[in-house]
N, C-alpha and C positions, 0 to 999 in steps of 0.2 A: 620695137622688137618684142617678141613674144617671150614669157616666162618659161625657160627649159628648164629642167630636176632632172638629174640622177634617181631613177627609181629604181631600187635593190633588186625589186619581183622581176623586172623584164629583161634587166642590167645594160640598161640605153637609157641614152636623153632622151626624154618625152615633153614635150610640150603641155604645160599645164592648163589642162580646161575645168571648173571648180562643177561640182556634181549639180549647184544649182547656181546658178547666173548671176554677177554680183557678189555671192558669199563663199566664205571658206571654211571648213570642219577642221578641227586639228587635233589628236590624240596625242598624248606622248606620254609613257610608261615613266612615272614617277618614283621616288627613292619607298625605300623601306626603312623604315625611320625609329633606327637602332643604335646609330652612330651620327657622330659629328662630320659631316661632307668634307671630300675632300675637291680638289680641283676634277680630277677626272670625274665623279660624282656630277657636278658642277658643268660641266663643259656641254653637253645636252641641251640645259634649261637655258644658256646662253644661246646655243646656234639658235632653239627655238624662239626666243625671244625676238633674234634680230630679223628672222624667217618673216615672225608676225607682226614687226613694226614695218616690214617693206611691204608684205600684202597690206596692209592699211594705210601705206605713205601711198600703193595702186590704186585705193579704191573701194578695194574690197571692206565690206562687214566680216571680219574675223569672230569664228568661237570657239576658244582654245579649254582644252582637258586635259588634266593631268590627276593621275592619281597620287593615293598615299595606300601601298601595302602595309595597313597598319596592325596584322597578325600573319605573323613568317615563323616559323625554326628560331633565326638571332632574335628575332624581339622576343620571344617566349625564354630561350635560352638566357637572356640579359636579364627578365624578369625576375625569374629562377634565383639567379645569381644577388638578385639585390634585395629579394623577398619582397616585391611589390609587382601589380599588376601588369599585364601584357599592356590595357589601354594607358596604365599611366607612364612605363616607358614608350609607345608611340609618340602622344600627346608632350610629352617633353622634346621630343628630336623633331618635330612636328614646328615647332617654336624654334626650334637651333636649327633648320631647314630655313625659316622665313629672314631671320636673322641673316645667315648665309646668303640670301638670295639680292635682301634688302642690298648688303654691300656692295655685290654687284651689278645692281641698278636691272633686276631682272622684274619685270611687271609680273605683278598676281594673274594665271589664271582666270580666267571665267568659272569655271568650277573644278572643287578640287573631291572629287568624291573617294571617301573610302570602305574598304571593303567590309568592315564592319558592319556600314549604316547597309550593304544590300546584299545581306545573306539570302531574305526571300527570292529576289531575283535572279540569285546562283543556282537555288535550289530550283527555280522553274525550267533553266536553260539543261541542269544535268538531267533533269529528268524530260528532257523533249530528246536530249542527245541519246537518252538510253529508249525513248520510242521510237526514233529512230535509225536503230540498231548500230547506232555509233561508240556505243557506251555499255559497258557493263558491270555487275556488282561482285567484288566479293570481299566475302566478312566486313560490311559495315564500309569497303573501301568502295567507290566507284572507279573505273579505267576509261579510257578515251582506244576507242581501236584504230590505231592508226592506219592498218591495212582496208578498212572500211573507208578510208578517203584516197580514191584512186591519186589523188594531184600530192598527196603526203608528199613532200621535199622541192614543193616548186619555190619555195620562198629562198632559202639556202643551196637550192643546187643540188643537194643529198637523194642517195635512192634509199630506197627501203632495204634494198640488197647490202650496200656498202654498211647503210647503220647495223644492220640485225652483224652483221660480221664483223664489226667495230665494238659491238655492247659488251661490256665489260662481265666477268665470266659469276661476277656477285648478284647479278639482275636477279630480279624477284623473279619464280620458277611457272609462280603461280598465272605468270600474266600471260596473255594469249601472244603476244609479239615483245621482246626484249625493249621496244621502244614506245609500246602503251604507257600513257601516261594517268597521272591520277587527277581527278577533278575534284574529289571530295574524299576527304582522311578523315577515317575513322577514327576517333578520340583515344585521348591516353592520357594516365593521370596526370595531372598537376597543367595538363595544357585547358584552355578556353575550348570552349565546344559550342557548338548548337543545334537546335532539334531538323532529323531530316528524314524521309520516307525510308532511309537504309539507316538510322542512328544515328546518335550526337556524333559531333563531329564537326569540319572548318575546311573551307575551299581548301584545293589545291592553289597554285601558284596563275597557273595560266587561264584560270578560265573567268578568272577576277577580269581581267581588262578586256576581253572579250566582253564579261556584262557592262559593265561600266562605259565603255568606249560606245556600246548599240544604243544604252538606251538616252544616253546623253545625244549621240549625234545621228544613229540611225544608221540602217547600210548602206553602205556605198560611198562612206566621210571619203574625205577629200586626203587626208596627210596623216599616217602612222608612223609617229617618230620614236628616235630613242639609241643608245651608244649599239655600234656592231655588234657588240659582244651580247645584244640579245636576238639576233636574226635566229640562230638557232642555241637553245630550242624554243626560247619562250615566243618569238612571234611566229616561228612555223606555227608553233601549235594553235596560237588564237586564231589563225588562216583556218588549222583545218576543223576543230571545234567549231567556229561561226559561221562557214560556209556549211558546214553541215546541219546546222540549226539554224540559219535562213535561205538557204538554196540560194541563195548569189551574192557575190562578191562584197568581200568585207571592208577590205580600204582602197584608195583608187592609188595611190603614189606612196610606196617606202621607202624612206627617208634616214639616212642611215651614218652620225659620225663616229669618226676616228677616234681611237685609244690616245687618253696621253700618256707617255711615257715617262720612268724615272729610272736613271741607274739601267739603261737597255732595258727594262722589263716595264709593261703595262700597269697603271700606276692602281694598285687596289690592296685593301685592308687586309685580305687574307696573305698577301705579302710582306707586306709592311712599309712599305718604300710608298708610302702617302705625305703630300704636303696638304693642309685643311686649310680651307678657303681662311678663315679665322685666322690661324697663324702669319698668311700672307699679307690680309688689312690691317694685319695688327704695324707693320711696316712703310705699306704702299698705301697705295691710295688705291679705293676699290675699280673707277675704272680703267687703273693703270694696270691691274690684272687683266681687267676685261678686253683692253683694247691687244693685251698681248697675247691671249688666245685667238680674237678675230684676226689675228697679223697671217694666221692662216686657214688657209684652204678647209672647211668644217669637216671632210670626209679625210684630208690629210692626219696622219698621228704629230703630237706635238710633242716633243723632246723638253721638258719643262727643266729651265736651270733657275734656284734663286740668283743666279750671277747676269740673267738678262734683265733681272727687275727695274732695275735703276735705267737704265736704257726706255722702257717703256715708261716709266714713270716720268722721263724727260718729254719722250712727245707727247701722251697725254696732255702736259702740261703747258704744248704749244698750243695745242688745239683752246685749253681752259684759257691762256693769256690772251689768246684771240678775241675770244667769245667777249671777254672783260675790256680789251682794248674797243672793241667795236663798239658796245655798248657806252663808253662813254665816247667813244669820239659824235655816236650820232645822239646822244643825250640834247632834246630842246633842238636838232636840228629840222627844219623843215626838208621831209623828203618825197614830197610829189614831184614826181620825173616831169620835168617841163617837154611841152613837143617838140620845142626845137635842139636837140642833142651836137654836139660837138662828134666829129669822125673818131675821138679817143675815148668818148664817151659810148659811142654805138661797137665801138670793137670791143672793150672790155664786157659791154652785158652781149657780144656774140660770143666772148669767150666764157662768160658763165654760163650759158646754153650749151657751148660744150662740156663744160665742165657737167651737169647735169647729165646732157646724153650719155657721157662714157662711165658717170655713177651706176646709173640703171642697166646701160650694156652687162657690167659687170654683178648686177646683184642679178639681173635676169640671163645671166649663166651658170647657172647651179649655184645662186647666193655667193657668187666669189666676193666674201669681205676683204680678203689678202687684197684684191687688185681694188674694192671700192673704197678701204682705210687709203691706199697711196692715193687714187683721186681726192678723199677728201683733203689727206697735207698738199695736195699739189692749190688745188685750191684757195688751202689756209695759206701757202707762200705767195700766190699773187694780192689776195686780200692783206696780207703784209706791207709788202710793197706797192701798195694801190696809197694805203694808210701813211705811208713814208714821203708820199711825193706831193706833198704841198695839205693847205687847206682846205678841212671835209667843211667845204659850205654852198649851197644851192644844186648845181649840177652834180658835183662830184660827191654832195652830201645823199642825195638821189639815187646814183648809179651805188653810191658803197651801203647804202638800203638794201637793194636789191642782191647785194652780191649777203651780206651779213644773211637774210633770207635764208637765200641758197645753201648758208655754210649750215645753217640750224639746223636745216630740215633734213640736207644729208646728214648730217651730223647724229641728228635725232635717231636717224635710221639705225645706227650704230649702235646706237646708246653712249655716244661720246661728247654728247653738246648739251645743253640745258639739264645737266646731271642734278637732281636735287640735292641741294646741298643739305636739307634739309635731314633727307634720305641717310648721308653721310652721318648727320650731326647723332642721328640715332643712332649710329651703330657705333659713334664713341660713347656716348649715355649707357648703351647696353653695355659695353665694357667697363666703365666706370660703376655703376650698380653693382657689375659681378665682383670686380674686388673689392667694393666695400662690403659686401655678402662675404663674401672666402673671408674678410680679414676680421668679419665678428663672428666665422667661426671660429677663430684661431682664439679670438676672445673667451667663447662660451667653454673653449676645450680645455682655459687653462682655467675655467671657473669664476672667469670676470662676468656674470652676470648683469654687473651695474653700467656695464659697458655695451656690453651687447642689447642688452636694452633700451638703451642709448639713440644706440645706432639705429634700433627697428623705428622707434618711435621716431626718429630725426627724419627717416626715409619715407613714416606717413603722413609728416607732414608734408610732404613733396610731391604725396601721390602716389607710394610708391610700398605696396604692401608687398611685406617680406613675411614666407610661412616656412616654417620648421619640417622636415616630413623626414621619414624614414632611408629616404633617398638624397639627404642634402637640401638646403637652401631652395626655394622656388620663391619668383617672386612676380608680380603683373603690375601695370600698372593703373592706377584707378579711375 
C-alpha cells in the first residue's frame, strides 16, 4: 500500500512521491525558546518524530530540520526583565527544550539551525524580495507585499479581500495593504540589532524559516510541518516570500497537527491553562505521556486530563513487561527457525504477517498511530499468550524470535519499545542536580557559605560544574 498524507495546501489525501527517489526532506518550525515547553509545545516534535521513524522503518534516508527562533519580542522582553542577554535566555530554554524532549524519547534533528547564526542569509533573500518588487522599505522597516503574490491565501483558504476587511482598524497606516508583512525591523533601543543595507536591525518572524528550511534542504523539500495554529499567518507567508524569491514551489506536502486542549480552550502560555512536559515526568513515565498523545489521531485535538495518566501509564507498561518477559524467556535460546514447521507454528508467524500488514495499512493512512498503537497491543496480547502456552524451546523458541522481532520494530516506530532507559536515567539526574542547585541556594541566601560550597565542590567532583550567574544557578556537565 502506498503512503497517503493529508496535505493542508490541496486539502486531499495525496499519495506521497519524495522530490528525490529514496530520500525525504523534512522542515518543521521549531519553539522559541523563552519558556519551559508545555505538552501542546511538545505535541509537533512527537508526531514528527514518529513521521520520521516510519519513513526510515520504509526505507527511506531521512533529513530532518528544525529550527530554534532564538531572537523574538518574549526572549528579548524576558531578557529585559532579568537584565541579561537575549542569547543567554535562548541558550538556556535551548537546554530545557532538549531536556523536555530527552523525556519523551524524541530523536535529535539532523540540524537545528538558528536564526542568529544566518543573519547574512536573511539579509540576501530580503534584498532579492525587494528586487524583485515583492518587498519594500520604510524607515529602516522592510514589508513583504502581499498583493504582489497573486496565490497570497492558497495555503489557508483566505482572500486578500476577506483579510484586508478582517484587519483590525490599529494596522500600521503606512503599509501598502493592511496585511504586508515585515521581514526586517528596524532597531530600537535596548533590543539586539544587526547591520543591513536599510539599517541595524533583526529579521521579522517569517522569513527566518523560509532561509533556513531553502538552504538546508533546497526547493521543492518534501514535508513542512508544524501545529495548525501556524497555517496562517506564519506558513502562508513563508509560501508566498519563497515562491517569490525562487519562482517554484516551496514545499511539496503540508503537514498540519491538532491543538491540545485544556479546560475547553487550546492549551497555550498566553492563557494560562498549560501543563509542562516537566511537570508530567515528574509523575509518569516519559513514554506513558508519549504513548497517550499517539493514542490519537495527530491532526485530531486532544483533550489532555491528568485523570487519564495513570491509565496510560498502565499500557505502556504492558508493552515494557513484554519487551522484559521476551527478553528473558529467549535469553541462551537457540532460534534458527528449522524447515520443517509444525501447522501452529506456520499460523502464528501467518498471523504476525498480518499483524505487520495492518501496522503499515495504518501508519500509511495519514500516520494513523490511534489505529497502529491498538495493532501493536493486539499483538503484544497474542505474544502473551503464545509465552503462556508451554516451553519457549527449539521450534516454538524460533517462531516467538520472530514475533519478539515484530513487536520491536513496530514498537520502535512508536517510540514505545526499546525506550532507553538510559535516556530516562538522565532526566532523573537532571532533576536531582536541579534540586541540589535550588537547595544550595537556599543555603547561600541564608549566608551558609561553608555549605554551599560544599555542595559545588562535591558536585565537581562528580563532573558536574555549578556557575553562579545573575540569572540563577547554571550548571553542565564536564
Amino acid at each position: 500500500m502506498a503512503l497517503v498524507v493529508h496535505d493542508t495546501l490541496t486539502r486531499s489525501e495525496r499519495e506521497f512521491v519524495p522530490r528525490d527517489p529514496g530520500k525525504v526532506s523534512i522542515y518543521v518550525c521549531g519553539v522559541t525558546p523563552y519558556n519551559y515547553c508545555h505538552i501542546g509545545n511538545a505535541r509537533p516534535y512527537l508526531v514528527w518524530d514518529v513521521i520520521r521513524r516510519y519513513l526510515s522503518y520504509k526505507g527511506y534516508s531521512v533529513r530532518y530540520v528544525q529550527n530554534f527562533t532564538d531572537v523574538d519580542d518574549k526572549i528579548i522582553k524576558r531578557a529585559n526583565e532579568e537584565g541579561i542577554s537575549a542569547l543567554e535566555v535562548a541558550d538556556r530554554y535551548i537546554k530545557e527544550y532538549f531536556y523536555d524532549m530527552d523525556a519523551l524519547g524524541i530523536k535529535r534533528a539532523d540540524v537545528y539551525p538558528r536564526v542568529t547564526d544566518h543573519i547574512p542569509d536573511i539579509v540576501a533573500m530580503v534584498e532579492k524580495l525587494i528586487e524583485t518588487g515583492n518587498a519594500y522599505v520604510l524607515d529602516g522597516d522592510v514589508y513583504y507585499s502581499v498583493e504582489s503574490f497573486p496565490e497570497y491565501g492558497k495555503l489557508s483558504g483566505r482572500s486578500l479581500e476577506d483579510l484586508k476587511a478582517g484587519a483590525r482598524v490599529e494596522v500600521d497606516a503606512r503599509k501598502h495593504h493592511p496585511m504586508d508583512f515585515v521581514l526586517w525591523k528596524a532597531s530600537k533601543e535596548g533590543e539586539p540589532a544587526w547591520d543591513s543595507p536599510w539599517g541595524p536591525g533583526r529579521p521579522g518572524w517569517h522569513i527566518e524559516c523560509s532561509v533556513m528550511s531553502l538552504k538546508y534542504l533546497g526547493p521543492g523539500f518534501d514535508f513542512h510541518g508544524g501545529g495548525s495554529d501556524l497555517v496562517f499567518p506564519h506558513h502562508e507567508n513563508e509560501i508566498a516570500q519563497s515562491e517569490a524569491a525562487t519562482g517554484t514551489a516551496f514545499a511539496r506536502y503540508w503537514v498540519h497537527n491538532g491543538f491540545i486542549n485544556m479546560g475547553g480552550e487550546k492549551m497555550a502560555k498566553s492563557v494560562g491553562n498549560v501543563t509542562r512536559v516537566r511537570d508530567i515526568v515528574k509523575e509518569y513515565p516519559g513514554p506513558a505521556l508519549r504513548y497517550y498523545m499517539l493514542s490519537t489521531h495527530y491532526r485530531s485535538p486532544i483533550d489532555f486530563n491528568m485523570e487519564d495518566m495513570p491509565a496510560a501509564q498502565r499500557g505502556w507498561e504492558r508493552l515494557r513487561n513484554l519487551e522484559e518477559n521476551l527478553d528473558r524467556a529467549l535469553a541462551g535460546q537457540e532460534t534458527a527457525m528449522p524447515q520443517d514447521l509444525s501447522s501452529n507454528a506456520r499460523e502464528f508467524l501467518s498471523k504476525l504477517a498480518e499483524y505487520r500488514s495492518a501496522f503499515e495499512v495504518a501508519m500509511d493512512s495519514d500516520f494513523n498511530t490511534a489505529q497502529a498503537s491498538g495493532v501493536l497491543f493486539d499483538l503484544a496480547r497474542d505474544l502473551n499468550s503464545y509465552l503462556a502456552a508451554g516451553n519457549i524451546t527449539g521450534e516454538r523458541a524460533a517462531v516467538l524470535a520472530k514475533g519478539r522481532d515484530l513487536f520491536l520494530s513496530l514498537g520502535e516506530v512508536l517510540g514505545l519499545t526499546g525506550v532507553d532507559e538510559g535516556g530516562q536515567d538522565r532526566v532523573m539526574v537532571d532533576g536531582l542536580v536541579r534540586l541540589v542547585a535550588e537547595l544550595r541556594q537556599e543555603a547561600r541566601a541564608r549566608k551558609d557559605y561553608a555549605t554551599a560550597d560544599r555542595v559545588r565542590d562535591r558536585l565537581a567532583e562528580l563532573g558536574i560544574v555549578l556557575e553562579d550567574t545573575s540569572a540563577g544557578p547554571r550548571w553542565r556537565y564536564n
